[in-house]
N, CA, C and O atoms as CSV, one atom per row, in Angstrom:
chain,resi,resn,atom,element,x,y,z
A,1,UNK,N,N,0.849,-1.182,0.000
A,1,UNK,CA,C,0.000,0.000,0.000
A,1,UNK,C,C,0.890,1.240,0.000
A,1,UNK,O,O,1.812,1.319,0.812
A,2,UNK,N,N,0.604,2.386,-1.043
A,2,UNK,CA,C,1.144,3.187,-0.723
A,2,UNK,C,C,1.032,4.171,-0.054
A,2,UNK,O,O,-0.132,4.568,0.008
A,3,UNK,N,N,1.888,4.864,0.589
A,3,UNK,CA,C,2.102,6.349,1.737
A,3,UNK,C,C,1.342,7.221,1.121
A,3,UNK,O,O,1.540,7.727,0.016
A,4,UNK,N,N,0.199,7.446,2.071
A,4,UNK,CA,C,-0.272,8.799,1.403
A,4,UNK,C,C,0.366,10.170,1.886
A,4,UNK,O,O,0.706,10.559,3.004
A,5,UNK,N,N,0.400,10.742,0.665
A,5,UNK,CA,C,1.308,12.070,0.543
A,5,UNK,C,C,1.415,13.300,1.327
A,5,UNK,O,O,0.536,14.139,1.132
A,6,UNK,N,N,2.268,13.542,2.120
A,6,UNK,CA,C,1.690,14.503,3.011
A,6,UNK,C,C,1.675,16.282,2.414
A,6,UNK,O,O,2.473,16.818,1.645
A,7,UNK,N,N,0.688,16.765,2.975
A,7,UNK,CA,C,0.956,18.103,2.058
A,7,UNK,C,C,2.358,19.394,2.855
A,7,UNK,O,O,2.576,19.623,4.045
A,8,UNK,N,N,2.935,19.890,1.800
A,8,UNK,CA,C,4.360,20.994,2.006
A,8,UNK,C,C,3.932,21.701,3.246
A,8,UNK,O,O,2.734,21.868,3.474
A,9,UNK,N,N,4.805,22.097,4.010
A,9,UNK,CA,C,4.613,23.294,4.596
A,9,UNK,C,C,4.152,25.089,3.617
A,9,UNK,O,O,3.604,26.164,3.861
A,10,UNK,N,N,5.055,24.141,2.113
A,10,UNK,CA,C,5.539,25.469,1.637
A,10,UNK,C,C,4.635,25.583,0.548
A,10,UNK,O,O,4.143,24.547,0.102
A,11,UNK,N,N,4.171,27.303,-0.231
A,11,UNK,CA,C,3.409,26.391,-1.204
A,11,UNK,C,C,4.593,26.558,-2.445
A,11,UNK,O,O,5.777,26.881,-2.347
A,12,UNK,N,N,3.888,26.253,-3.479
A,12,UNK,CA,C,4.691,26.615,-5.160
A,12,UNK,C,C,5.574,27.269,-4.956
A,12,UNK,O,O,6.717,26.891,-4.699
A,13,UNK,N,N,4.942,29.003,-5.090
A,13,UNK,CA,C,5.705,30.272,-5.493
A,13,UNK,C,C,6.655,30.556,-4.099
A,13,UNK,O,O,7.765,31.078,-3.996
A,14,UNK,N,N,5.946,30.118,-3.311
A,14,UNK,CA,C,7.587,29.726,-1.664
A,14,UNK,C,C,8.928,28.847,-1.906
A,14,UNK,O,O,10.091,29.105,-1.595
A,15,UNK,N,N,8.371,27.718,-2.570
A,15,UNK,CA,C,9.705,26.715,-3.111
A,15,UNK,C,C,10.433,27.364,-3.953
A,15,UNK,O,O,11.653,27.228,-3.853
A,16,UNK,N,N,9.887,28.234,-4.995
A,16,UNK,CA,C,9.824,28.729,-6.000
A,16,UNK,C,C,11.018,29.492,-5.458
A,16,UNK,O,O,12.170,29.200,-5.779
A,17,UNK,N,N,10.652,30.667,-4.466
A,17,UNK,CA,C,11.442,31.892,-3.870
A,17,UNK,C,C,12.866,30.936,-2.785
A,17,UNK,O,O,14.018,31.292,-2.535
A,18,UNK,N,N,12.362,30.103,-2.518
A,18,UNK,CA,C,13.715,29.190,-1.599
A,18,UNK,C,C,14.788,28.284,-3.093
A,18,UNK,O,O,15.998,28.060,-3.126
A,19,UNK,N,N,14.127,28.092,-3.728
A,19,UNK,CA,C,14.944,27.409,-4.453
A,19,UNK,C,C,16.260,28.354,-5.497
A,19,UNK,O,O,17.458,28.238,-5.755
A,20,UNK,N,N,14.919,29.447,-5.888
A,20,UNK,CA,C,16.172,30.476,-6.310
A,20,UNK,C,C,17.354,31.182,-5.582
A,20,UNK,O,O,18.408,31.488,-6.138
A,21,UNK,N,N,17.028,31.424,-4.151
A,21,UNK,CA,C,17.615,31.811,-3.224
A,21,UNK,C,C,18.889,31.010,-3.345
A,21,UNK,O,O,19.845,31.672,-3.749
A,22,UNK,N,N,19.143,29.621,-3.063
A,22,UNK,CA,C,19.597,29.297,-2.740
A,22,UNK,C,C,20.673,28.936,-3.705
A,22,UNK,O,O,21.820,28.720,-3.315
A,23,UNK,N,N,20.223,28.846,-5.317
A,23,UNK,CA,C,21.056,29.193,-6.542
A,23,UNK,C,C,21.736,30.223,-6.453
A,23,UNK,O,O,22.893,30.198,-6.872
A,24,UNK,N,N,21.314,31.140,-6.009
A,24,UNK,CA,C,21.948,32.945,-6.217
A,24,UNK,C,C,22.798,32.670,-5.061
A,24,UNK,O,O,23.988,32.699,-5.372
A,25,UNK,N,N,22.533,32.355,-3.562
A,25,UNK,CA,C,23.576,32.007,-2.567
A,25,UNK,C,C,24.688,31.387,-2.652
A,25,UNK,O,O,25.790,31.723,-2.217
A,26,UNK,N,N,24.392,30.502,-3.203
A,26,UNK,CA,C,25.663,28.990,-2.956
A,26,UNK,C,C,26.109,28.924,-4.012
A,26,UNK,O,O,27.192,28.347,-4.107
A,27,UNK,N,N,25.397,29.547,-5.400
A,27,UNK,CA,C,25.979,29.077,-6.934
A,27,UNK,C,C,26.123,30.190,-8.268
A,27,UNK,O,O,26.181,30.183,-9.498
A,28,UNK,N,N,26.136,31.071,-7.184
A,28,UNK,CA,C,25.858,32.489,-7.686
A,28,UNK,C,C,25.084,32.610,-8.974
A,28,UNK,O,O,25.517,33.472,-9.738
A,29,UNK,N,N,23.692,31.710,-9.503
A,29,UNK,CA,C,23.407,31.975,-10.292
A,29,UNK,C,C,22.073,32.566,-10.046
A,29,UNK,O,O,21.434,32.229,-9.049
A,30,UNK,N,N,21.513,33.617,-11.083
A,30,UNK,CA,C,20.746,34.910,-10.774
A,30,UNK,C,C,19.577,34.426,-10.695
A,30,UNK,O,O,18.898,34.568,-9.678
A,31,UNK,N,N,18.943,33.446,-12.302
A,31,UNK,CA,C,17.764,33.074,-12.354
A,31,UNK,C,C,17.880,31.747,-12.275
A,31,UNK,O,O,18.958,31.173,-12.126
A,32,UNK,N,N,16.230,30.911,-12.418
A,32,UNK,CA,C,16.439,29.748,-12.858
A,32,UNK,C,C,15.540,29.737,-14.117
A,32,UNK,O,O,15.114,28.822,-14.821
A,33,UNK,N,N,15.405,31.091,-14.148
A,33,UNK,CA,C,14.651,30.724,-15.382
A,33,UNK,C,C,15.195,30.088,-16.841
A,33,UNK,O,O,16.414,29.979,-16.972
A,34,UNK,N,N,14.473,29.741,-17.741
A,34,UNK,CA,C,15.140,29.496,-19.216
A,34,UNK,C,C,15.085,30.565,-19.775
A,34,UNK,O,O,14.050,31.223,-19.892
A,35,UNK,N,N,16.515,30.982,-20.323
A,35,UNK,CA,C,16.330,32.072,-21.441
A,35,UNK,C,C,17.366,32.162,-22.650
A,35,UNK,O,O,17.953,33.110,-23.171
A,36,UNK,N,N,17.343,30.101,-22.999
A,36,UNK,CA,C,16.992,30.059,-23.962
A,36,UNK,C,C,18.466,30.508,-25.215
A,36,UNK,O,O,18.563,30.770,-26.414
A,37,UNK,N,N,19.555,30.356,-23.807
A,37,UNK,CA,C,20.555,30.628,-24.250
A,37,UNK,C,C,22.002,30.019,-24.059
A,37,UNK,O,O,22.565,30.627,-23.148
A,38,UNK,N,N,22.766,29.069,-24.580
A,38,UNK,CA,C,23.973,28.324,-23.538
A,38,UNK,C,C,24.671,29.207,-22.775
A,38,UNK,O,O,24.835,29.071,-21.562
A,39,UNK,N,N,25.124,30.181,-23.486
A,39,UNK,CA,C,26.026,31.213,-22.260
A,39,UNK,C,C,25.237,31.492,-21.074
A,39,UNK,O,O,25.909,31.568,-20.046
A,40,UNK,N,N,23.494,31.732,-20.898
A,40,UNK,CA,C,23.046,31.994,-20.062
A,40,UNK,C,C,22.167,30.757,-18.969
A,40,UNK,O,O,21.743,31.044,-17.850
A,41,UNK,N,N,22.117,30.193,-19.237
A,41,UNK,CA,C,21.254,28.911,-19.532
A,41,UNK,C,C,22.080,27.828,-18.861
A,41,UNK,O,O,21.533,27.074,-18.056
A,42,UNK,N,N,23.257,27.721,-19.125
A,42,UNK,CA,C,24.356,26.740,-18.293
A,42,UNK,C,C,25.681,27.569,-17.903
A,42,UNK,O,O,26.387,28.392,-18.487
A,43,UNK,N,N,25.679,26.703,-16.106
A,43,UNK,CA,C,26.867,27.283,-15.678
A,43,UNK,C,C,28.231,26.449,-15.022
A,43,UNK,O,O,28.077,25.362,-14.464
A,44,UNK,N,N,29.331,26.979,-15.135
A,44,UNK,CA,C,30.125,25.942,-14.596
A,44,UNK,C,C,30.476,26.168,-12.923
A,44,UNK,O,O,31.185,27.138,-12.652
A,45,UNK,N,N,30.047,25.388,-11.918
A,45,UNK,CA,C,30.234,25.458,-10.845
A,45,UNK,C,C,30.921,24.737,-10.222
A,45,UNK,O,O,31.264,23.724,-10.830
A,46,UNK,N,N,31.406,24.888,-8.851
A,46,UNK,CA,C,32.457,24.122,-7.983
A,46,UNK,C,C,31.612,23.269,-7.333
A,46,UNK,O,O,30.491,23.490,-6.874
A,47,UNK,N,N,32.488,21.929,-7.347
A,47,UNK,CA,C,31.574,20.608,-6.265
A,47,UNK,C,C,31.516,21.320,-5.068
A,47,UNK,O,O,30.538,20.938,-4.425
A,48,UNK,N,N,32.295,22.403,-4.356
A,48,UNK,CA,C,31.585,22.411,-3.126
A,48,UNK,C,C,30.735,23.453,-3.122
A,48,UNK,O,O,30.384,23.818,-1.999
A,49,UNK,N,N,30.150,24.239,-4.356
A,49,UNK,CA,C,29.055,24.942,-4.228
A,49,UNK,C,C,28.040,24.130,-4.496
A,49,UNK,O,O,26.968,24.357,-3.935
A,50,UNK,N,N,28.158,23.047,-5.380
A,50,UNK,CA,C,26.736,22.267,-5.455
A,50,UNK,C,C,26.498,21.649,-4.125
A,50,UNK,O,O,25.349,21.262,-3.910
A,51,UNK,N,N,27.606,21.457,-2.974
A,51,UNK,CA,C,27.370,20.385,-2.046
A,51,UNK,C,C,26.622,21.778,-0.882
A,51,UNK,O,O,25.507,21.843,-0.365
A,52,UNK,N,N,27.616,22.576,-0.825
A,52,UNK,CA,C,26.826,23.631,0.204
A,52,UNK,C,C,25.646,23.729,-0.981
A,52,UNK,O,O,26.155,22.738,-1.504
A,53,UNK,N,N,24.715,23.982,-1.722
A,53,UNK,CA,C,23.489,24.285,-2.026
A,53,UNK,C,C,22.361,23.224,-1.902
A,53,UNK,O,O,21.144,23.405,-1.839
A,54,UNK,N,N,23.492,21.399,-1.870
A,54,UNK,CA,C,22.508,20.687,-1.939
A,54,UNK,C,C,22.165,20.603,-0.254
A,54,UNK,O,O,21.168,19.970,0.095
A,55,UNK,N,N,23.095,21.314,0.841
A,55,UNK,CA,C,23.020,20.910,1.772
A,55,UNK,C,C,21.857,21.629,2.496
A,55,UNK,O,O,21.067,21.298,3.380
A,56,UNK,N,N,22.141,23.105,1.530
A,56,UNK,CA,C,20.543,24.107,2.340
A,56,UNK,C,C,19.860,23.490,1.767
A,56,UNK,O,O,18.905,23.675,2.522
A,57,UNK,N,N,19.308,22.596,0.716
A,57,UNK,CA,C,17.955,22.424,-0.052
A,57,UNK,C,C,17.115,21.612,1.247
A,57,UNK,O,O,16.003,21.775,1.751
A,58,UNK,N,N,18.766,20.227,1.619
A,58,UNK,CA,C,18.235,19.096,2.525
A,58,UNK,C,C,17.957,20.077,3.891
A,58,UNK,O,O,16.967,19.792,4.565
A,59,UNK,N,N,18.702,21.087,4.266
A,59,UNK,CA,C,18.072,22.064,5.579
A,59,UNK,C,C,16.350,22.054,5.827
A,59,UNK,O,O,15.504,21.517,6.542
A,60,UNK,N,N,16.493,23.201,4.530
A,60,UNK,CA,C,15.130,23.231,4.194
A,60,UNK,C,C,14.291,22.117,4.304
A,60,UNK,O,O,13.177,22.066,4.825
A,61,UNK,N,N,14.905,21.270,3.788
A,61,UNK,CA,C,13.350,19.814,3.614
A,61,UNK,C,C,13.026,19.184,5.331
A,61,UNK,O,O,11.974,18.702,5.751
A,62,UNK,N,N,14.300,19.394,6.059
A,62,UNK,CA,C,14.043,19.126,7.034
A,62,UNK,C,C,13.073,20.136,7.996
A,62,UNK,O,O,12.302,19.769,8.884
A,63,UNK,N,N,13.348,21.509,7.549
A,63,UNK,CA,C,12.626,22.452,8.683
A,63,UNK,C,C,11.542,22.805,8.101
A,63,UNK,O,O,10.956,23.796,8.538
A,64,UNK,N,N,11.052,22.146,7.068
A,64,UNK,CA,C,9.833,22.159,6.425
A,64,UNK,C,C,8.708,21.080,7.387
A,64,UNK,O,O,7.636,21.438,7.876
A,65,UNK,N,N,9.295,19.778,7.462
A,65,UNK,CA,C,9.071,18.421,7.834
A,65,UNK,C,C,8.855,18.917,9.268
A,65,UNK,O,O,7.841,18.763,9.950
A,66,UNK,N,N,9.978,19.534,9.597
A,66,UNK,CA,C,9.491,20.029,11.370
A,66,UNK,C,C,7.872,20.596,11.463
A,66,UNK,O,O,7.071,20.237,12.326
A,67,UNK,N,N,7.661,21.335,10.625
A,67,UNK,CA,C,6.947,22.623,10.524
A,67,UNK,C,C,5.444,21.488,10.302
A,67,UNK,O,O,4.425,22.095,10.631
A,68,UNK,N,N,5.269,20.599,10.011
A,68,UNK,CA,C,3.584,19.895,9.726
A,68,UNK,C,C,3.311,19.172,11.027
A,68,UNK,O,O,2.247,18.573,11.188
């Protein structure tokens, strides 16, 4: 049987605003939007900026999880 799903603390346009945050913080990149361009569109980053960014994402998921 499967787990039924529990609902976010956070909604959309909140993940939305934490997720960019945390690109522009840890990976200095501005948007996440597509625009549709390689120079803009892909970036080259350091393993320990992806690891500090993946580490606030897992922060977050945890003090989200606190929060229900």
């Amino acid at each position: 049987m499967a787990k039924p799903k529990q609902p976010t603390a956070l909604s959309p346009d909140e993940i939305e605003l934490l997720l960019e945050s945390i690109a522009l913080d840890h990976l200095f990149i501005e948007t996440l939007e597509t625009r549709n361009s390689d120079r803009m569109d892909f970036h080259e980053v350091s393993v320990w900026g992806v690891k500090s960014a993946l580490m606030a994402a897992y922060e977050a998921g945890r003090q989200a999880a606190k929060q229900d």
